[in-house]
PyMOL commands that place a pseudoatom at each C-alpha (Angstrom):
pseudoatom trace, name=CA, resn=UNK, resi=1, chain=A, elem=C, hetatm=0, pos=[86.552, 140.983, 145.007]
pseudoatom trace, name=CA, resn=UNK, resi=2, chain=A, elem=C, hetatm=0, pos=[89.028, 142.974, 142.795]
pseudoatom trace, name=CA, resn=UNK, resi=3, chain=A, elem=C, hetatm=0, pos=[89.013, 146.659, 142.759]
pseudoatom trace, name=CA, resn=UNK, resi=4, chain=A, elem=C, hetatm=0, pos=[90.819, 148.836, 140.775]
pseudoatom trace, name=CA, resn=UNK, resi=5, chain=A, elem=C, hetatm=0, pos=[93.396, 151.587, 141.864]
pseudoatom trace, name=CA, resn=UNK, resi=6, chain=A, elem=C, hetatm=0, pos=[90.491, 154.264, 141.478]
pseudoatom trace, name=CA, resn=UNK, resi=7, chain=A, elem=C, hetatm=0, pos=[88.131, 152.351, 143.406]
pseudoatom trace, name=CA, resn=UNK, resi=8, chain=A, elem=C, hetatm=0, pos=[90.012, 151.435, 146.096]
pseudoatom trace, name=CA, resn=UNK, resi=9, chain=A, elem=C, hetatm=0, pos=[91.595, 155.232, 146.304]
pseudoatom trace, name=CA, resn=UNK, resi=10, chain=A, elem=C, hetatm=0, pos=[88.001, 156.344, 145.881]
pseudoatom trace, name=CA, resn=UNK, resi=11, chain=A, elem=C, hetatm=0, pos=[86.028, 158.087, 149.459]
pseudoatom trace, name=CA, resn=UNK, resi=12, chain=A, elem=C, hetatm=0, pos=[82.707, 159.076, 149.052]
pseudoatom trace, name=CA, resn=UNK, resi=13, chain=A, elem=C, hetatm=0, pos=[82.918, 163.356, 149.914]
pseudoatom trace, name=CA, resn=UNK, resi=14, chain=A, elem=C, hetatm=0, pos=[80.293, 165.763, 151.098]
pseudoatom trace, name=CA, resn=UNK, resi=15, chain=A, elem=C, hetatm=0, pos=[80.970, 169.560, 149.515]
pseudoatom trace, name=CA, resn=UNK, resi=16, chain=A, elem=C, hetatm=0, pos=[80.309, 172.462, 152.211]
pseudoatom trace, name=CA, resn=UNK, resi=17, chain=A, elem=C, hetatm=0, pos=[76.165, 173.054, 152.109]
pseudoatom trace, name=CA, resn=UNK, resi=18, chain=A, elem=C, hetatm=0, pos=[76.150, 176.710, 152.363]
pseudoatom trace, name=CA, resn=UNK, resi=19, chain=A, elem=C, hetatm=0, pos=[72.765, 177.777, 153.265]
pseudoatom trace, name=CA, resn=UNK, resi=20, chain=A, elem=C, hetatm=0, pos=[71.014, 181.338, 151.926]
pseudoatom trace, name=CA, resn=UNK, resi=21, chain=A, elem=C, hetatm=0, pos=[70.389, 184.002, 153.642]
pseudoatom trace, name=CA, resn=UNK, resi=22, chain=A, elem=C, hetatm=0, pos=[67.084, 184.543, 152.328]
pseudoatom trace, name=CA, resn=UNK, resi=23, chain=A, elem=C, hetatm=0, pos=[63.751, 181.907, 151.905]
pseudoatom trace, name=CA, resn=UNK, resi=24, chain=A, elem=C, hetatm=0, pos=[61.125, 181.416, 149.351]
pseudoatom trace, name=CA, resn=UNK, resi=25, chain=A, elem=C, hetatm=0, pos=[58.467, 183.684, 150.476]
pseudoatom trace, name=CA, resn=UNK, resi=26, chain=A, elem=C, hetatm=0, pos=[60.446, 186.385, 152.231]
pseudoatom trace, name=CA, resn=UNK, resi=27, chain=A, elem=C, hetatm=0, pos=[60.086, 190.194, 151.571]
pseudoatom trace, name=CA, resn=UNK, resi=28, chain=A, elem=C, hetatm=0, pos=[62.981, 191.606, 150.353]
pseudoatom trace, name=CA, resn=UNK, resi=29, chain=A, elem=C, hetatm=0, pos=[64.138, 194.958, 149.238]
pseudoatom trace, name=CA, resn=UNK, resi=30, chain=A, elem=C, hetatm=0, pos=[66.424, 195.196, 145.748]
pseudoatom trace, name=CA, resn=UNK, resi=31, chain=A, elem=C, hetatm=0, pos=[69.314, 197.512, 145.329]
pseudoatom trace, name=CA, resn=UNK, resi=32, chain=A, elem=C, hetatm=0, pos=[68.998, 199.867, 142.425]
pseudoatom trace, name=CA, resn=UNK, resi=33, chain=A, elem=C, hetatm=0, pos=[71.984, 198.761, 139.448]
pseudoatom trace, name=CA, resn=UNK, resi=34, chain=A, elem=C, hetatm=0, pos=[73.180, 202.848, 140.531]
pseudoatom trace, name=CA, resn=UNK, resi=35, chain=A, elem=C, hetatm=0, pos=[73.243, 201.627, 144.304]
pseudoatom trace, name=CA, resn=UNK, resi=36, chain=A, elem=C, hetatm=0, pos=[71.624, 204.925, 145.210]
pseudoatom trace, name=CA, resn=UNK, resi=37, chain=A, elem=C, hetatm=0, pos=[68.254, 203.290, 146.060]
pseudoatom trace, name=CA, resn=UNK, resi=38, chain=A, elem=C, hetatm=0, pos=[65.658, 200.392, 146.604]
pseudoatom trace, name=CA, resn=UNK, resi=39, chain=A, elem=C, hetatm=0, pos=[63.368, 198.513, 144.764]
pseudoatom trace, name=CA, resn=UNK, resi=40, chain=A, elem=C, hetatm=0, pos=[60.752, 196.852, 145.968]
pseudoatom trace, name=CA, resn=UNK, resi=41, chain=A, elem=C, hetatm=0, pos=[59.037, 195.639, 148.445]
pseudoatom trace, name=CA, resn=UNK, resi=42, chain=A, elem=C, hetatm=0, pos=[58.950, 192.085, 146.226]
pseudoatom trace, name=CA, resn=UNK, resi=43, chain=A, elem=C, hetatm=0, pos=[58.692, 188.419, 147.460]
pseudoatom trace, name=CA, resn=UNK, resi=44, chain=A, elem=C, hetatm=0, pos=[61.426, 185.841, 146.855]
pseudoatom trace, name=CA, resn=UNK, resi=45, chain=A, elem=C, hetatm=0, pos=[59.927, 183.372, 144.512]
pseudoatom trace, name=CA, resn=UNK, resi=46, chain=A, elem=C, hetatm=0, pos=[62.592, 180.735, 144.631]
pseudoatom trace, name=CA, resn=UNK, resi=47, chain=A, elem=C, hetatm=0, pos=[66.045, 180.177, 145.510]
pseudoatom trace, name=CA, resn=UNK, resi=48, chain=A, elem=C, hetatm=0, pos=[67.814, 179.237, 142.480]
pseudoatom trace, name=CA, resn=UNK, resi=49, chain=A, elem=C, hetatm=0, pos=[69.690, 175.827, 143.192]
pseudoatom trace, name=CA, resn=UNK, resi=50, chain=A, elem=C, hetatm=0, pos=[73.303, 175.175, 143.596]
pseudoatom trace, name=CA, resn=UNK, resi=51, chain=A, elem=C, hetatm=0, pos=[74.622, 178.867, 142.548]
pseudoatom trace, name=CA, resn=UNK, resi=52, chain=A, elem=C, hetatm=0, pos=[77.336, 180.048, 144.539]
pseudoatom trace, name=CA, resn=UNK, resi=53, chain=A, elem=C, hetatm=0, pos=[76.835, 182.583, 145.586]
pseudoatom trace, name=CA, resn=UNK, resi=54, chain=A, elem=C, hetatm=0, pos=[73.056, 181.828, 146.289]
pseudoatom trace, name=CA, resn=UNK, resi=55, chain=A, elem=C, hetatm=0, pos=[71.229, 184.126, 143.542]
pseudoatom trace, name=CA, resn=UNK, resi=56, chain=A, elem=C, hetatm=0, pos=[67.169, 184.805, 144.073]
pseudoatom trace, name=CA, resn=UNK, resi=57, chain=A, elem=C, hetatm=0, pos=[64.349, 185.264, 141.879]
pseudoatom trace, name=CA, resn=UNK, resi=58, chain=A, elem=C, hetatm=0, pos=[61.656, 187.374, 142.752]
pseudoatom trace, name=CA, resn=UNK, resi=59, chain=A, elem=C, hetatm=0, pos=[57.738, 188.194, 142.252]
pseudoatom trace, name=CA, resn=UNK, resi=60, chain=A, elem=C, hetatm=0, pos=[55.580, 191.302, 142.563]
pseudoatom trace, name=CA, resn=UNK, resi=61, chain=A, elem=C, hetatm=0, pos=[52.575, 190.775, 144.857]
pseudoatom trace, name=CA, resn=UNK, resi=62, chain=A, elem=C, hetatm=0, pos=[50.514, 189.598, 142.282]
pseudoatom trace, name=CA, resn=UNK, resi=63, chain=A, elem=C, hetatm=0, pos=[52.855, 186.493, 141.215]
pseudoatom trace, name=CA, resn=UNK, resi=64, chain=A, elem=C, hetatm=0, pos=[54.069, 188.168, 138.120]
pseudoatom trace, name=CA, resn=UNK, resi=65, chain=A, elem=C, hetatm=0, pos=[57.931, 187.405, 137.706]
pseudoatom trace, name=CA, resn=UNK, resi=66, chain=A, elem=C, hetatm=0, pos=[60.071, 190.593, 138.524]
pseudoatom trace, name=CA, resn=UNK, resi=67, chain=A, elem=C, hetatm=0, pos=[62.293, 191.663, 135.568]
pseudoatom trace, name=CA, resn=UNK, resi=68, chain=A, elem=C, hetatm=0, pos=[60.753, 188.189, 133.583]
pseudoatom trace, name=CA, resn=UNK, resi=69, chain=A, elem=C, hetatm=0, pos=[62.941, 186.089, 136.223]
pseudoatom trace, name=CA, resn=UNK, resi=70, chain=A, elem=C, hetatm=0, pos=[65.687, 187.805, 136.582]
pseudoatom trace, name=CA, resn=UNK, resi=71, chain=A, elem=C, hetatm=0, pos=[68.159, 185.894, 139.173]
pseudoatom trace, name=CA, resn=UNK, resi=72, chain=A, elem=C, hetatm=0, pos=[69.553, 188.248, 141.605]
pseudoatom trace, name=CA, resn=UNK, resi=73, chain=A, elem=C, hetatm=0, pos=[72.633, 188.090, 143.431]
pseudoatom trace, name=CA, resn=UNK, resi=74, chain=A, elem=C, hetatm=0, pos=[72.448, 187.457, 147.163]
pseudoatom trace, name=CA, resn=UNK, resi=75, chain=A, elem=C, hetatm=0, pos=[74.660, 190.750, 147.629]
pseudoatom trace, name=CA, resn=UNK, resi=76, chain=A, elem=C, hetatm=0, pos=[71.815, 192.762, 145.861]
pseudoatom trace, name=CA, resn=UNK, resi=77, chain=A, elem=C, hetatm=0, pos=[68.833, 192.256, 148.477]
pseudoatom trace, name=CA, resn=UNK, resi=78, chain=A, elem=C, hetatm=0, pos=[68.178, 193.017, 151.750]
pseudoatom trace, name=CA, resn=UNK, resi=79, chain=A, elem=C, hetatm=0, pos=[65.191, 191.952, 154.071]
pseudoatom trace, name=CA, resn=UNK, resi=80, chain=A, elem=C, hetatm=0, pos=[62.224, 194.314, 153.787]
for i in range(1, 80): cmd.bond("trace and resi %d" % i, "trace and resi %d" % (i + 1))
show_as sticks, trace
zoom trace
């Protein structure tokens, strides 16, 4: 069988899986854009895939989108 440079050069790779700190249904807590004060208690909705760093978006209680589905940074929550 004849392979070319790239495919003989060529080794399958697995990136660095860097897990979230936060699940879909967790309580979390969001800090205010001032950083002066919380928001929340609100639910994480879903985890928003492959963004590095892991960014969030969140529901009130009732299931209605927080901020219309605003994707928050992983820097701006913290557990409730």
């Amino acid at each position: 069988m004849n392979h070319t440079d790239d495919e003989q050069h060529y080794r399958p790779r697995i990136g660095a899986y860097v897990a979230g700190k936060f699940r879909v249904s967790d309580q979390v807590y969001v800090t205010s854009d001032d950083g002066r004060s919380l928001l929340g208690p609100y639910t994480v909705a879903r985890v928003v895939e492959g963004s590095n760093p892991k960014k969030y978006e969140l529901e009130h209680d009732d299931g209605r989108s927080v901020e219309g589905g605003r994707e928050y940074d992983e820097d701006q929550l913290e557990f409730a």
